[in-house]
N, C-alpha and C positions, 0 to 999 in steps of 0.2 A: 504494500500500500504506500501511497507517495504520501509523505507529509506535506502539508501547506494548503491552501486555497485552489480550488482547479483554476487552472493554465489550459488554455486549449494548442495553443500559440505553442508552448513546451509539448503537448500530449501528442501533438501536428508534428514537431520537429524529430522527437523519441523513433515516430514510427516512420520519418524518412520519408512523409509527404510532400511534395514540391508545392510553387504555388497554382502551379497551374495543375497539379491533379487535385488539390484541394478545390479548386472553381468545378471542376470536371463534377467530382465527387458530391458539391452542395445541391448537385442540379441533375444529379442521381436520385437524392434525396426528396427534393421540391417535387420532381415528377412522381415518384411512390407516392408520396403524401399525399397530394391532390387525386391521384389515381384509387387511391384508398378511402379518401373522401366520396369522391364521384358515386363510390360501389355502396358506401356507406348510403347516401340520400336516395337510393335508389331501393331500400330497404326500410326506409324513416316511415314509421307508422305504416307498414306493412309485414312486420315481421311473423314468420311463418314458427318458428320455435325459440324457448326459451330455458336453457337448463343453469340448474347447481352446480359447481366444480365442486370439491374437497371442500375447501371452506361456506362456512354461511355466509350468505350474500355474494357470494363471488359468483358473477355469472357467467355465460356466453351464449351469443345468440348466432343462427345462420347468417346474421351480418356481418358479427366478427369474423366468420369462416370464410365468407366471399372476400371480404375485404382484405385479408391477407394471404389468399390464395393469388390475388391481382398484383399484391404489393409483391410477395414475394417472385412471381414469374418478372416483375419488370425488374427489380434489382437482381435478377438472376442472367437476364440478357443484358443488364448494363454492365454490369461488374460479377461475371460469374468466377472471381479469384478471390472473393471475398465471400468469409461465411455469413451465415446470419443468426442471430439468435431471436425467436420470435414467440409472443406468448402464447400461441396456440399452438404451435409446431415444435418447439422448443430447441436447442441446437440441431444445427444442421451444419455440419463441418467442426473442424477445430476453431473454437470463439474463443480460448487463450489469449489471442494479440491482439488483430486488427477483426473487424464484425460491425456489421449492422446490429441493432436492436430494432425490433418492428414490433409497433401497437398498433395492431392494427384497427382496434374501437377503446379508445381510452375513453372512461365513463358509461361504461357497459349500463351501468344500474338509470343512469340517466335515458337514454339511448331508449333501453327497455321501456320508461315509462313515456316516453314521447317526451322528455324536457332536453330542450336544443343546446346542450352544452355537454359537447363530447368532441372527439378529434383520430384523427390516424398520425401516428408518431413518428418517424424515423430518422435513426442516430445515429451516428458510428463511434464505436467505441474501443481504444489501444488500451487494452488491461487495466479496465476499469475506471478508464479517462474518456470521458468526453471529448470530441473532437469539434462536429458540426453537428447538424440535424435540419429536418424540417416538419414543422406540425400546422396540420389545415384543420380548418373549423370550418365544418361546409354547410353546415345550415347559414352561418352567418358570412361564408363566400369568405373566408378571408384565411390565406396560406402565410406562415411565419417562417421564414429559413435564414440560418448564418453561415460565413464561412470565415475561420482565421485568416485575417490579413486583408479583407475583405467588408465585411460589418455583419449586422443582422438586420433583418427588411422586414415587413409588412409587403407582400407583395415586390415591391420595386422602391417602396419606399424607406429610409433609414428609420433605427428606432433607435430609442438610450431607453436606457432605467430613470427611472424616477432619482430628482436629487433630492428629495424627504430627509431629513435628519431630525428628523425628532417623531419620538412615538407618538406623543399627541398628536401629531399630526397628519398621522398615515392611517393608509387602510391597506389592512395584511389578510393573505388567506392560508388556508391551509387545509386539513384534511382528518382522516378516522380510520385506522387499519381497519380488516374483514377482522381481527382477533378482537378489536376492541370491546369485544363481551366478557374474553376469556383472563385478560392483562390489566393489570392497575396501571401499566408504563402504557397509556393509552392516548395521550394527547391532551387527555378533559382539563388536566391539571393547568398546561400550558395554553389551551382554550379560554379558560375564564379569566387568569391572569391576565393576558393581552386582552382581550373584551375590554376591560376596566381600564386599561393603561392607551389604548388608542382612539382612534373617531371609529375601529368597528373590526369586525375579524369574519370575513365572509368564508364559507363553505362552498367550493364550486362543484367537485367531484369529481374532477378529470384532471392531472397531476400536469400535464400536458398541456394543456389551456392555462392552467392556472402560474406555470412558469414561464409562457408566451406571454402573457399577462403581464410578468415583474417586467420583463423584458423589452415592454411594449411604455413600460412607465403607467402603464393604467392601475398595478397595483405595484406598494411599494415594497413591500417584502412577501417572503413566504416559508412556509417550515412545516416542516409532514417526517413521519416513519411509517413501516410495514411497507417500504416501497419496493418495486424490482425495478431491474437496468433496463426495462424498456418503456416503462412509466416517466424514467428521467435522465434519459441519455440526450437526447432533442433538446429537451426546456433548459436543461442545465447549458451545456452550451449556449444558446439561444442569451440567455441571463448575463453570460461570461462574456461575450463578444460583443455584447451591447454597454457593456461599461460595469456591471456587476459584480457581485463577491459569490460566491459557490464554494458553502463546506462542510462539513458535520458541525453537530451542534455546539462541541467544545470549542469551535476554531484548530482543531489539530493535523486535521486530515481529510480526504475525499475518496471517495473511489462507491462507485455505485453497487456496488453490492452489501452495502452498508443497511441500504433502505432506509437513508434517513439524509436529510436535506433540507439546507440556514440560505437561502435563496434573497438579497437585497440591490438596491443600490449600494454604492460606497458611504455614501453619508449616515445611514440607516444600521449598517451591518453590526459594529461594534453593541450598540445599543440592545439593538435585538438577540445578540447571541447571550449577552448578559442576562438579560429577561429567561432565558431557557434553560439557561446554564444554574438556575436560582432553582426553577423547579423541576429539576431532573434528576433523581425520579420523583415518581409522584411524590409530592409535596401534603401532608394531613390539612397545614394551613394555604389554602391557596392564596389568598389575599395579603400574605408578610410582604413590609419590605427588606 
């Protein structure tokens, strides 16, 4: 595991990507996305099945399955020397070094009930570094992609992070593992705490939206556990190349299979990791300072 704050820029150069296979490669990415979107709205409020995995609440529906059956054949004609690892397929090659990560319906539970906030994800990942990615939001038509050296876009256009530096006066989101029935290290703690300490601490439900989000500046931080590396191979990126800080919650280290992620602008991050780092683990008094 690398110590320090994700580098994409570093995690780019490790794996001996030029800058012109990096442009190649973001727009590898951009077209799965939208390609996985496309398959996705073509299923929106028509879904034909709906099952349980292992976990309660964890679902997948015949959208997911179309939607990464597409993704996967197009990154497999772009770049068939790279593995992929994908949540409904699972490795496919050796995903050791260099790999995609494909979601291909981030916000399944969303998705499922008809509420328009879900996305198709896709990232590359050097041993558990983020590199690039790209995540589309197709009910709302709008695709996010980065590349080292390069920026991160809305479509074609540039974004930053948010420059918020103070908790008062941001708005942070986050999330709730599938275990969070079974674990007291469940988020709630760190929920209510920021509740009370910011203007408001929103729930989106898609990990993937919700760090295109920080990214985009429309929210100013974000922090979640119980995650996998195709939940946050994309967003993390995305956050990074746009001006951002990306790390686990002590500030120590990254690497995505952690499943846990301090997502901010620069001005924002110190503060907010302090906040976390207070109630971690569950805290009996949520409300101390």
């Amino acid at each position: 595991m690398t110590t320090g704050h994700l580098d994409c820029n570093a995690a780019a150069a490790d794996a001996r990507l030029t800058t012109s296979r990096l442009e190649q490669l973001s727009q590898v990415a951009r077209i799965a996305a939208e390609l996985g979107g496309s398959v996705l709205m073509q299923h929106y409020g028509r879904l034909v099945s709906i099952e349980q995995k292992a976990r309660a609440g964890d679902l997948v529906t015949n959208a997911d399955l179309a939607a990464e059956k597409a993704v996967l054949a197009s990154l497999t004609e772009a770049t068939p020397e790279i593995p992929v690892l994908a949540e409904e397929s699972g490795a496919l090659g050796d995903v050791s070094d260099l790999c995609w990560c494909v979601d291909p319906l981030d916000g399944t539970t969303n998705f499922a009930h008809g509420y328009p906030f879900f996305a198709t994800s896709i990232g590359l990942l050097w041993r558990g570094l983020p590199i690039l990615g790209a995540v589309a939001v197709p009910f709302l038509e709008e695709v996010f992609w980065c590349c080292p050296g390069t920026g991160a876009f809305l479509h074609d256009h540039r974004i930053e992070v948010s420059g918020c530096s103070s908790l008062e006066d941001s708005l942070l989101v986050t999330g709730f593992a599938y275990d969070r029935r079974e674990r007291v290290d469940n988020n709630y703690a760190e929920f209510c705490r920021l509740t009370h300490k910011t203007r408001g601490v929103r729930r989106g439900g898609a990990a993937a939206v919700d760090l295109a989000y920080v990214a985009a500046g429309r929210l100013d931080g974000y922090w979640e556990r119980g995650l996998s590396p195709w939940d946050l191979t994309a967003g993390a990126a995305l956050v990074v190349i746009a001006g951002g800080e990306v790390s686990d919650y002590r500030a120590q280290s990254y690497d995505v299979s952690s499943g846990r992620i301090l997502a901010t602008g620069p001005g924002l991050y110190s503060a907010l990791q302090r906040e976390l780092e207070g109630v971690e683990p569950f805290a009996e008094q949520l409300y101390s300072d």
